[in-house]
MDAnalysis code that builds the backbone (N, CA, C; Angstrom):
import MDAnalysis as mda
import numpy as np

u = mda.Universe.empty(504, n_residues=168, atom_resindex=np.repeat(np.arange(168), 3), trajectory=True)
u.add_TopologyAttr("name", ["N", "CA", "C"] * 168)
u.add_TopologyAttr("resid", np.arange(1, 169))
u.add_TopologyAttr("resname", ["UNK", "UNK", "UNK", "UNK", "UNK", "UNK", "UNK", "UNK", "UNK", "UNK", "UNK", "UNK", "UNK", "UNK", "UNK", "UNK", "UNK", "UNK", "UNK", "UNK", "UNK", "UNK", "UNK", "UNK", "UNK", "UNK", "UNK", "UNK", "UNK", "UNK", "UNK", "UNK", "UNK", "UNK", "UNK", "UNK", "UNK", "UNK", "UNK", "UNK", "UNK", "UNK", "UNK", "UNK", "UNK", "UNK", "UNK", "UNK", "UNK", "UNK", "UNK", "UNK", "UNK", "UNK", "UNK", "UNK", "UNK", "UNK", "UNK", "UNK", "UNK", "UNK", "UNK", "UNK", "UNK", "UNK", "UNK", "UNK", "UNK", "UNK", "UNK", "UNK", "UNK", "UNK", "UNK", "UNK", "UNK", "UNK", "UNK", "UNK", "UNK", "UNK", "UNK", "UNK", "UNK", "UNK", "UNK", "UNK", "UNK", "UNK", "UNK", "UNK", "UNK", "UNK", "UNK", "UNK", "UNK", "UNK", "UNK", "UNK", "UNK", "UNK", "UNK", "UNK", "UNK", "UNK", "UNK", "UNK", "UNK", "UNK", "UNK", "UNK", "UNK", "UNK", "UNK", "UNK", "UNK", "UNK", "UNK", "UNK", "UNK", "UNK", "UNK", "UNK", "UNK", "UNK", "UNK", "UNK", "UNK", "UNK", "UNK", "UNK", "UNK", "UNK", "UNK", "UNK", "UNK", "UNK", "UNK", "UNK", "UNK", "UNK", "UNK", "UNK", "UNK", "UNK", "UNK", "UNK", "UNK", "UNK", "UNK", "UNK", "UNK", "UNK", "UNK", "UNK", "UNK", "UNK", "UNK", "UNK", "UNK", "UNK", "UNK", "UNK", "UNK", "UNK", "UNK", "UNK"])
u.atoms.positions = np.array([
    [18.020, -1.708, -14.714],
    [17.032, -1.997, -13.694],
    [17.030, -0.873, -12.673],
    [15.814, -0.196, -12.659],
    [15.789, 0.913, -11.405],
    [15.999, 0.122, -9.776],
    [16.486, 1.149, -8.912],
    [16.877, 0.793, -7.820],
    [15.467, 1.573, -6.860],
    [15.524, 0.616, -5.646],
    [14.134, 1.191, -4.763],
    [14.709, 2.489, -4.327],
    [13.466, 3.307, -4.051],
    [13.731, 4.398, -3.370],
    [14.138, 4.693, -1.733],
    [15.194, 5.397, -0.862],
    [15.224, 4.410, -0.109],
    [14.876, 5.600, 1.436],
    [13.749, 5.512, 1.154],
    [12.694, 5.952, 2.021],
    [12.846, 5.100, 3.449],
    [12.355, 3.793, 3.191],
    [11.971, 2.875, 4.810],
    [13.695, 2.579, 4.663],
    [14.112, 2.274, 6.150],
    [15.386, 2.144, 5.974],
    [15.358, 0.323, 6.134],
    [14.192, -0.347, 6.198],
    [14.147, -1.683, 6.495],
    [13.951, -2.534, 5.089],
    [12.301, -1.956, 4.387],
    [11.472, -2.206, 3.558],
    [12.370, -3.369, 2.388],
    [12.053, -4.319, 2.188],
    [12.539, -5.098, 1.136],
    [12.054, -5.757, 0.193],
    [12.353, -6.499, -0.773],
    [11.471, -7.180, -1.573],
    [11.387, -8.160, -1.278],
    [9.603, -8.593, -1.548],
    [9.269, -9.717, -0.564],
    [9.385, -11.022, -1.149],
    [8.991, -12.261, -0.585],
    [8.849, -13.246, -1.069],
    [7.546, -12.932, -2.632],
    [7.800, -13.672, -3.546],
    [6.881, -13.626, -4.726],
    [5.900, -14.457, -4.376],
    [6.243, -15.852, -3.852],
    [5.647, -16.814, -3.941],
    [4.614, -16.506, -2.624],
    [4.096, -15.632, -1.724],
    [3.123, -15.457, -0.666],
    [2.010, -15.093, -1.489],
    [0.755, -16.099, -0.877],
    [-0.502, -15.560, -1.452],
    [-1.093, -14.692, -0.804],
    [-1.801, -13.688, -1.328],
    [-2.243, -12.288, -1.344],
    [-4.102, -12.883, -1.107],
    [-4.556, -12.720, -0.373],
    [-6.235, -13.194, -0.418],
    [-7.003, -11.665, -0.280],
    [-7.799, -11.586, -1.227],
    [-8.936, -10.297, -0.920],
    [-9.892, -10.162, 0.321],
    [-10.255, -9.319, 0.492],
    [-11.515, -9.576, 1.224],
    [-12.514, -10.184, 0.959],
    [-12.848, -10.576, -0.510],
    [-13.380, -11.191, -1.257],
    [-13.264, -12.799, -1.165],
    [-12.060, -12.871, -0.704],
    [-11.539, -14.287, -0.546],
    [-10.994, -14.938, -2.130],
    [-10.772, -14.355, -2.833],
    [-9.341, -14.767, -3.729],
    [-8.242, -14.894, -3.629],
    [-7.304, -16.013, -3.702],
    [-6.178, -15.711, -3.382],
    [-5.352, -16.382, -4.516],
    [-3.788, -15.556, -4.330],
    [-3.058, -16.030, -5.510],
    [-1.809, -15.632, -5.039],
    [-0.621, -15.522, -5.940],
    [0.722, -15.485, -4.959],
    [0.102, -13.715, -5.389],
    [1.860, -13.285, -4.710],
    [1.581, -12.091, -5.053],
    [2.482, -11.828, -6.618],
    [3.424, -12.784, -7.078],
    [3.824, -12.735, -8.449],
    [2.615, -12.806, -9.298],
    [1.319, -13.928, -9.039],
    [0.433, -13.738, -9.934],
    [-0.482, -12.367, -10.067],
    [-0.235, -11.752, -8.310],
    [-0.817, -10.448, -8.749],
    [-0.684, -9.019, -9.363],
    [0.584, -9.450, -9.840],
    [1.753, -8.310, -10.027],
    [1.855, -9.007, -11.528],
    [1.618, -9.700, -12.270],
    [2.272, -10.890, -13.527],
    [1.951, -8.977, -14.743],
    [1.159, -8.782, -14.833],
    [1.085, -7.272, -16.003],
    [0.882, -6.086, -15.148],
    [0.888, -5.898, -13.814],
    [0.777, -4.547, -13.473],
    [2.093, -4.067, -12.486],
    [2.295, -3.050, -12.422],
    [2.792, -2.816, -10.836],
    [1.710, -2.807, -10.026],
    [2.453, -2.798, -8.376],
    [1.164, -3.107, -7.570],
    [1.452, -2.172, -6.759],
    [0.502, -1.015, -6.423],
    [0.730, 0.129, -5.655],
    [0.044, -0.529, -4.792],
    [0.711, -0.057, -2.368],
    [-0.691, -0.954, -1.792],
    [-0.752, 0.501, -0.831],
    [-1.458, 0.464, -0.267],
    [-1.475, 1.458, 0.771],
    [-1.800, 0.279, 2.190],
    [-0.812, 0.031, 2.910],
    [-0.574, -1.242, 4.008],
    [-1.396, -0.264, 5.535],
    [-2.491, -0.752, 5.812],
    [-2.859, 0.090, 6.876],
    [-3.279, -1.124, 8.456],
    [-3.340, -0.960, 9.593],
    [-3.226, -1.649, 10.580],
    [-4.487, -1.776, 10.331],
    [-5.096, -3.133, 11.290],
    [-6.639, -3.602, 11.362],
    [-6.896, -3.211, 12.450],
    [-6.835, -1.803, 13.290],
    [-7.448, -0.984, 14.252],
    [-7.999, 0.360, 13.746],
    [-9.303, 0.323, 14.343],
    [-10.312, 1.029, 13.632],
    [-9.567, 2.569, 13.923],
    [-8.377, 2.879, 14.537],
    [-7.726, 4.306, 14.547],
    [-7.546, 4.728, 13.615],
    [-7.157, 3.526, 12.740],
    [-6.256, 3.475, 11.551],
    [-7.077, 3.951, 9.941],
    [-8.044, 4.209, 10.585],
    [-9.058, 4.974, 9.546],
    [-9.045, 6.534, 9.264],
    [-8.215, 7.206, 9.856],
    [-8.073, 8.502, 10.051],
    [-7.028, 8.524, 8.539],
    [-6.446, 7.655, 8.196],
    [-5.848, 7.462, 6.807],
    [-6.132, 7.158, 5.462],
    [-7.643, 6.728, 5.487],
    [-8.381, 6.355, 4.457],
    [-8.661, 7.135, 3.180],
    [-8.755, 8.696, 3.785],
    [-8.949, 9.942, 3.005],
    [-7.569, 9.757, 2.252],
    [-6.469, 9.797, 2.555],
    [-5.067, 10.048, 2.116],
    [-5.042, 8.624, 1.166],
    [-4.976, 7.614, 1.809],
    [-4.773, 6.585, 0.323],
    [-5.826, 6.293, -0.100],
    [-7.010, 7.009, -0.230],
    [-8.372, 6.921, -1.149],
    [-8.069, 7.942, -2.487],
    [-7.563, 8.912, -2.201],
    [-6.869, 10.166, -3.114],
    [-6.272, 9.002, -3.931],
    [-5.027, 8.928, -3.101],
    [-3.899, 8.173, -3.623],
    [-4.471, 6.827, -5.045],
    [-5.174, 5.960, -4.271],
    [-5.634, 4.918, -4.834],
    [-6.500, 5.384, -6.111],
    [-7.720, 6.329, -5.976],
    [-8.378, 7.028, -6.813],
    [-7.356, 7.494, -8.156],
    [-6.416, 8.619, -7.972],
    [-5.988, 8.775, -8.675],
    [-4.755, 7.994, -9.486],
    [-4.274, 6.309, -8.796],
    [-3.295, 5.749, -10.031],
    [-4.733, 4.507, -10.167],
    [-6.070, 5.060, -10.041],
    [-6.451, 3.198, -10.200],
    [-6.620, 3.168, -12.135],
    [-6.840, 4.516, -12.568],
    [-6.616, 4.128, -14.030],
    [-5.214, 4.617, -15.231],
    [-3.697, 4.188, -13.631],
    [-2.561, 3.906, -14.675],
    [-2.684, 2.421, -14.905],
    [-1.351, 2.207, -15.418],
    [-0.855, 0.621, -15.366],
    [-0.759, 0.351, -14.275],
    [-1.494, 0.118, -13.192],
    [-0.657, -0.385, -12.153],
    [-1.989, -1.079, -11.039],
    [-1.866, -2.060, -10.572],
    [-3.091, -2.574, -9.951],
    [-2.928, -1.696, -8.370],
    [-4.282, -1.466, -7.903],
    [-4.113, -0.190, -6.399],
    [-5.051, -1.138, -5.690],
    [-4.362, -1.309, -4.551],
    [-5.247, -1.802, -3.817],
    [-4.473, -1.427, -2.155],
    [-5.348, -1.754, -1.052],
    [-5.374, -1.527, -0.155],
    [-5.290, -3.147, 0.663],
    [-3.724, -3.245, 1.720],
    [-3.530, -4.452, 2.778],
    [-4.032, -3.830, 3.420],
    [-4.463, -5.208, 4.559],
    [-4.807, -4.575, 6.071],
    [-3.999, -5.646, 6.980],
    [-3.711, -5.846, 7.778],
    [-2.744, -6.363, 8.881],
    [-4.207, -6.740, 9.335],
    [-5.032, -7.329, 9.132],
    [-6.366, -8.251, 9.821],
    [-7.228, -8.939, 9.184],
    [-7.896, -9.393, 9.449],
    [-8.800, -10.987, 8.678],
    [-10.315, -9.192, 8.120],
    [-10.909, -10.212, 7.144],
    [-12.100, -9.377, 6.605],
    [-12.518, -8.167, 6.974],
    [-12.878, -8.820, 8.676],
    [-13.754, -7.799, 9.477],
    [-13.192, -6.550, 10.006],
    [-11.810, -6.700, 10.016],
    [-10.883, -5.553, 10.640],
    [-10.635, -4.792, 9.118],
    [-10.662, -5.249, 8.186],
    [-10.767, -4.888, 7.280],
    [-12.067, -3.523, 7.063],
    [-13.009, -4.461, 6.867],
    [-14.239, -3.722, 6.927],
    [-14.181, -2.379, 7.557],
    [-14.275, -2.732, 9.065],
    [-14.144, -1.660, 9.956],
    [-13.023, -0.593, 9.757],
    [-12.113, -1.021, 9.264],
    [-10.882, 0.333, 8.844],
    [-11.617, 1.449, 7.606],
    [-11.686, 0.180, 6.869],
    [-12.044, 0.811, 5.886],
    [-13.290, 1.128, 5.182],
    [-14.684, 0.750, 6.044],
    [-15.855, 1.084, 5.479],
    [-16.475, 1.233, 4.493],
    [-16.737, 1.974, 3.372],
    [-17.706, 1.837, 2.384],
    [-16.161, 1.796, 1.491],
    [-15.034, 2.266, 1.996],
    [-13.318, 2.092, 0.704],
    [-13.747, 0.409, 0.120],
    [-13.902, -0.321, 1.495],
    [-13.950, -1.985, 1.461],
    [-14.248, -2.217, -0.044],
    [-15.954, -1.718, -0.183],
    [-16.442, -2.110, -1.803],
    [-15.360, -1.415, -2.843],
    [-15.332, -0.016, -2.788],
    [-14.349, 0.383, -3.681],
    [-13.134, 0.114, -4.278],
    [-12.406, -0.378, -3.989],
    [-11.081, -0.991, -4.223],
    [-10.815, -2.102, -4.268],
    [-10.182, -3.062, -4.797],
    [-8.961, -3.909, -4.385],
    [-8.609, -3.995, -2.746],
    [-9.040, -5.125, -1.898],
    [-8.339, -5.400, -0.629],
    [-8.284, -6.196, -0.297],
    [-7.080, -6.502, 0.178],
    [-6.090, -7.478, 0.892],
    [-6.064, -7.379, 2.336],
    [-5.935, -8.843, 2.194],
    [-6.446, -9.435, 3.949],
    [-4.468, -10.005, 4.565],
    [-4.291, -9.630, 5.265],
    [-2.720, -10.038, 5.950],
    [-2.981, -10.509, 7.392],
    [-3.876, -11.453, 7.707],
    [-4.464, -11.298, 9.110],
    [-2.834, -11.905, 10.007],
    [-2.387, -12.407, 9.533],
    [-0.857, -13.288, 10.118],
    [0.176, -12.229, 9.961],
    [0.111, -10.764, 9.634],
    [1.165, -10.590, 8.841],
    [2.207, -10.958, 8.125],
    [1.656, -12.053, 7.468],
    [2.974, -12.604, 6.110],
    [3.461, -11.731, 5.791],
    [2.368, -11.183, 5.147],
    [3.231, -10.333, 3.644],
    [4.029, -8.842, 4.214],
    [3.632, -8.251, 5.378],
    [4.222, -6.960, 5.900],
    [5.388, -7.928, 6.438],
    [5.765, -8.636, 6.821],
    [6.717, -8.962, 7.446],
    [7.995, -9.541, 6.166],
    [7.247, -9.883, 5.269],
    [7.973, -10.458, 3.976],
    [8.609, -9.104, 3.443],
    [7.755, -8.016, 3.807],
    [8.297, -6.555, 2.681],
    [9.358, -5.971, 3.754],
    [9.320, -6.618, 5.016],
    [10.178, -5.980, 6.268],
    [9.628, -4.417, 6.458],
    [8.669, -4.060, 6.390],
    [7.798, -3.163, 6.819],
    [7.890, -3.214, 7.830],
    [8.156, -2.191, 9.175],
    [7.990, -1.863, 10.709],
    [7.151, -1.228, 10.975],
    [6.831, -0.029, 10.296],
    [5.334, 0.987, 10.859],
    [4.593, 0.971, 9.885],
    [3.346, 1.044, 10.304],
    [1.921, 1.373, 8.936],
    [1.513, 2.331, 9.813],
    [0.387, 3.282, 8.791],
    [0.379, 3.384, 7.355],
    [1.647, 3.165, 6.978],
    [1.535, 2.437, 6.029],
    [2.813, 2.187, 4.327],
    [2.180, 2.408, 3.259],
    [3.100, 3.365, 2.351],
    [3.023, 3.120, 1.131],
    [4.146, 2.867, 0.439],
    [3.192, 1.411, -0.360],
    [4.448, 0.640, -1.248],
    [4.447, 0.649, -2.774],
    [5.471, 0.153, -3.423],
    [5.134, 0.754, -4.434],
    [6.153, -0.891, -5.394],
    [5.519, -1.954, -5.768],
    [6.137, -2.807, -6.430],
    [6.168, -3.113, -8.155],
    [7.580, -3.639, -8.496],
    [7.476, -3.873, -9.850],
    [6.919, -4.937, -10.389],
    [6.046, -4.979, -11.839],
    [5.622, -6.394, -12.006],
    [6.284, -7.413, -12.203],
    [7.954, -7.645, -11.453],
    [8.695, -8.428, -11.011],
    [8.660, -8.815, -9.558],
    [7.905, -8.383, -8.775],
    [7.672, -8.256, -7.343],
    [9.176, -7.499, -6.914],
    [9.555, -7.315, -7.344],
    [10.836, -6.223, -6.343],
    [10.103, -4.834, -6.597],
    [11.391, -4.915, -4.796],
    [10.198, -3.281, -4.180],
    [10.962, -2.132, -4.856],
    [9.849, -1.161, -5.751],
    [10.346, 0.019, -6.594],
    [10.913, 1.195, -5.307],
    [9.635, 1.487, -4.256],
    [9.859, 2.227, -2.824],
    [8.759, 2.024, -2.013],
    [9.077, 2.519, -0.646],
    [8.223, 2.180, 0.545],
    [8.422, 3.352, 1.198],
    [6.905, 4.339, 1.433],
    [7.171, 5.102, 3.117],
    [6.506, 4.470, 4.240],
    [7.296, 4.389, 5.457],
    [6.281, 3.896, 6.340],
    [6.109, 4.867, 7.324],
    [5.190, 4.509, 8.138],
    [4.853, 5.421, 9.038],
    [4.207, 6.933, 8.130],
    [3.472, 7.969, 9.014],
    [2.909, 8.674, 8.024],
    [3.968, 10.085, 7.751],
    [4.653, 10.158, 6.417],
    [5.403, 11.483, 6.767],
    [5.019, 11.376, 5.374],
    [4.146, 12.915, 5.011],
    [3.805, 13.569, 3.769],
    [4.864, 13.032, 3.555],
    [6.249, 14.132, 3.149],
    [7.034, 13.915, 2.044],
    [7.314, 12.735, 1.585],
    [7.902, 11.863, 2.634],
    [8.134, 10.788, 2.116],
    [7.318, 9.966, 1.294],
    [5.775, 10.171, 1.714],
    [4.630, 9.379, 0.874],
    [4.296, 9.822, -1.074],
    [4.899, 11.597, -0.596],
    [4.817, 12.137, -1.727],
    [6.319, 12.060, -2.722],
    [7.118, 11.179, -2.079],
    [8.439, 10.876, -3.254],
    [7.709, 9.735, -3.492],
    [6.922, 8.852, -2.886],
    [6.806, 7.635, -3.585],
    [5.807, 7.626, -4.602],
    [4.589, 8.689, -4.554],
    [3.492, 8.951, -5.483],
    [4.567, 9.851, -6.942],
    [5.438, 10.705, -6.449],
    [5.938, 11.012, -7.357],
    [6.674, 9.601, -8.206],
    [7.694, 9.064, -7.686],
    [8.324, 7.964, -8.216],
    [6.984, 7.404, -9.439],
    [5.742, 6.517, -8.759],
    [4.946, 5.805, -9.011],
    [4.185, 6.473, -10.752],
    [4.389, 7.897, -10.125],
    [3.828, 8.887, -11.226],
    [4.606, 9.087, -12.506],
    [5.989, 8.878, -11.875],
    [7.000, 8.846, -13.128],
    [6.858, 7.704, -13.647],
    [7.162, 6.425, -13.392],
    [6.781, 5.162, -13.594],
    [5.901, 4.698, -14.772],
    [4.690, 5.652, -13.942],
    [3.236, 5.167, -14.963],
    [3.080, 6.007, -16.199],
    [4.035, 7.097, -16.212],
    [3.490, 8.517, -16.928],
    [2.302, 9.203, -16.888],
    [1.844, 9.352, -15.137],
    [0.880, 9.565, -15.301],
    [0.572, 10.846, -13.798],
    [-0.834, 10.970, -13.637],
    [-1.021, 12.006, -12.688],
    [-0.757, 12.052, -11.142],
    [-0.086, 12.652, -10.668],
    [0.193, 12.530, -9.282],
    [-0.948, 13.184, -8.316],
    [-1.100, 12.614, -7.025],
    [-1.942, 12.874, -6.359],
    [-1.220, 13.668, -5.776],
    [-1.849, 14.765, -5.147],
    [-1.638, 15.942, -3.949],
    [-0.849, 15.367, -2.514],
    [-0.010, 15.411, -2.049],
    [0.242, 14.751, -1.068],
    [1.043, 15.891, -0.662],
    [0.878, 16.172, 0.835],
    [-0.055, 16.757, 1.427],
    [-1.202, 17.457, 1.120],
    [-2.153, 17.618, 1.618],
    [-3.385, 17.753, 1.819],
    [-3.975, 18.791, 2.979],
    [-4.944, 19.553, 2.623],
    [-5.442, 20.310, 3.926],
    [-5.655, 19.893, 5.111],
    [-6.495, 18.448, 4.591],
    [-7.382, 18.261, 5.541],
    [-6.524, 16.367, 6.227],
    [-5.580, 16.207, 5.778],
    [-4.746, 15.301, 5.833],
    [-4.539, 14.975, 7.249],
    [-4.215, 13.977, 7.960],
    [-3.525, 13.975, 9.366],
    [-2.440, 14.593, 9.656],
    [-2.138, 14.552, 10.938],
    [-0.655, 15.279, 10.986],
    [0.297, 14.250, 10.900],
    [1.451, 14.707, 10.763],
    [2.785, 13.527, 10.279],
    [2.858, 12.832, 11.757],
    [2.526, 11.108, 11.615],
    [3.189, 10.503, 12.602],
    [3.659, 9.351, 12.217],
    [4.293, 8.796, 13.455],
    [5.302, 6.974, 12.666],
    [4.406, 6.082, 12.607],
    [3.158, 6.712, 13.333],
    [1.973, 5.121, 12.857],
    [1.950, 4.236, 14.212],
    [2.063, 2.728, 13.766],
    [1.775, 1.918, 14.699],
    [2.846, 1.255, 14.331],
    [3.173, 0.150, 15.265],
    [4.500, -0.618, 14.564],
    [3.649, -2.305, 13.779],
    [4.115, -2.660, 13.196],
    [3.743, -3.375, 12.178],
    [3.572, -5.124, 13.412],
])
């Protein structure tokens, strides 16, 4: 059994049994959402600042949405904060609504942006939080080894600059 990567010094594996609801309004645990894939998320705050990150896990998401692995995008807010973070991403992807923070608080996540990276056992493979290229780019690497598949660029030209984010 691989061990998480140990990037967040908090990050844990969460409860299985928390349901995961889309923006769409589906909901299911998050074991049922994980039951044949891994679940890559990119965890971003429901303040419209928090859009300056969209470019970075749109790459990200773009390039594992056709491994094994389901990609989708949390937000720490109900629909509409959703929306507003993430704008026309909203239709594109997979997204998850955390308006209570359950589920960031279940993964023991402290800063977003996060990127997480789970097995289709729900235990956490790795987590970066807060925004620091490298760290985001061991976990795309990890994810890449994982899937056998293409890694996204992380860092980026046009990328933000490295910060800890917001606290969760």
């Amino acid at each position: 059994m691989s061990r998480a990567l140990t990037l967040s010094p908090v990050a844990h594996n969460p409860d299985p049994t928390i349901p995961l609801t889309t923006i769409k309004g589906v909901t299911k645990t998050l074991d049922d959402w994980t039951t044949t894939f891994h679940l890559c998320l990119i965890v971003l705050p429901g303040r419209p600042e928090a859009s300056i990150h969209v470019p970075v896990a749109k790459r990200i998401l773009d390039v594992f949405s056709g491994a094994d692995c389901r990609t989708a995008y949390l937000v720490s807010g109900n629909e509409r904060s959703a929306t507003r973070v993430l704008g026309a991403e909203a239709e594109e992807h997979l997204v998850f609504c955390d308006p209570e923070s359950v589920f960031i608080r279940s993964l023991g996540l402290t800063r977003l942006p996060a990127f997480v990276h789970l097995n289709v056992d729900t235990t956490l493979v790795a987590a970066a939080e807060g925004w620091n290229p490298k760290e985001w780019n061991a976990v795309a690497s990890g994810l890449a080894t994982s899937m056998k598949w293409t890694k996204p660029a992380i860092p980026s030209a046009h990328d933000p600059a490295p910060s800890e984010g917001w606290a969760a």
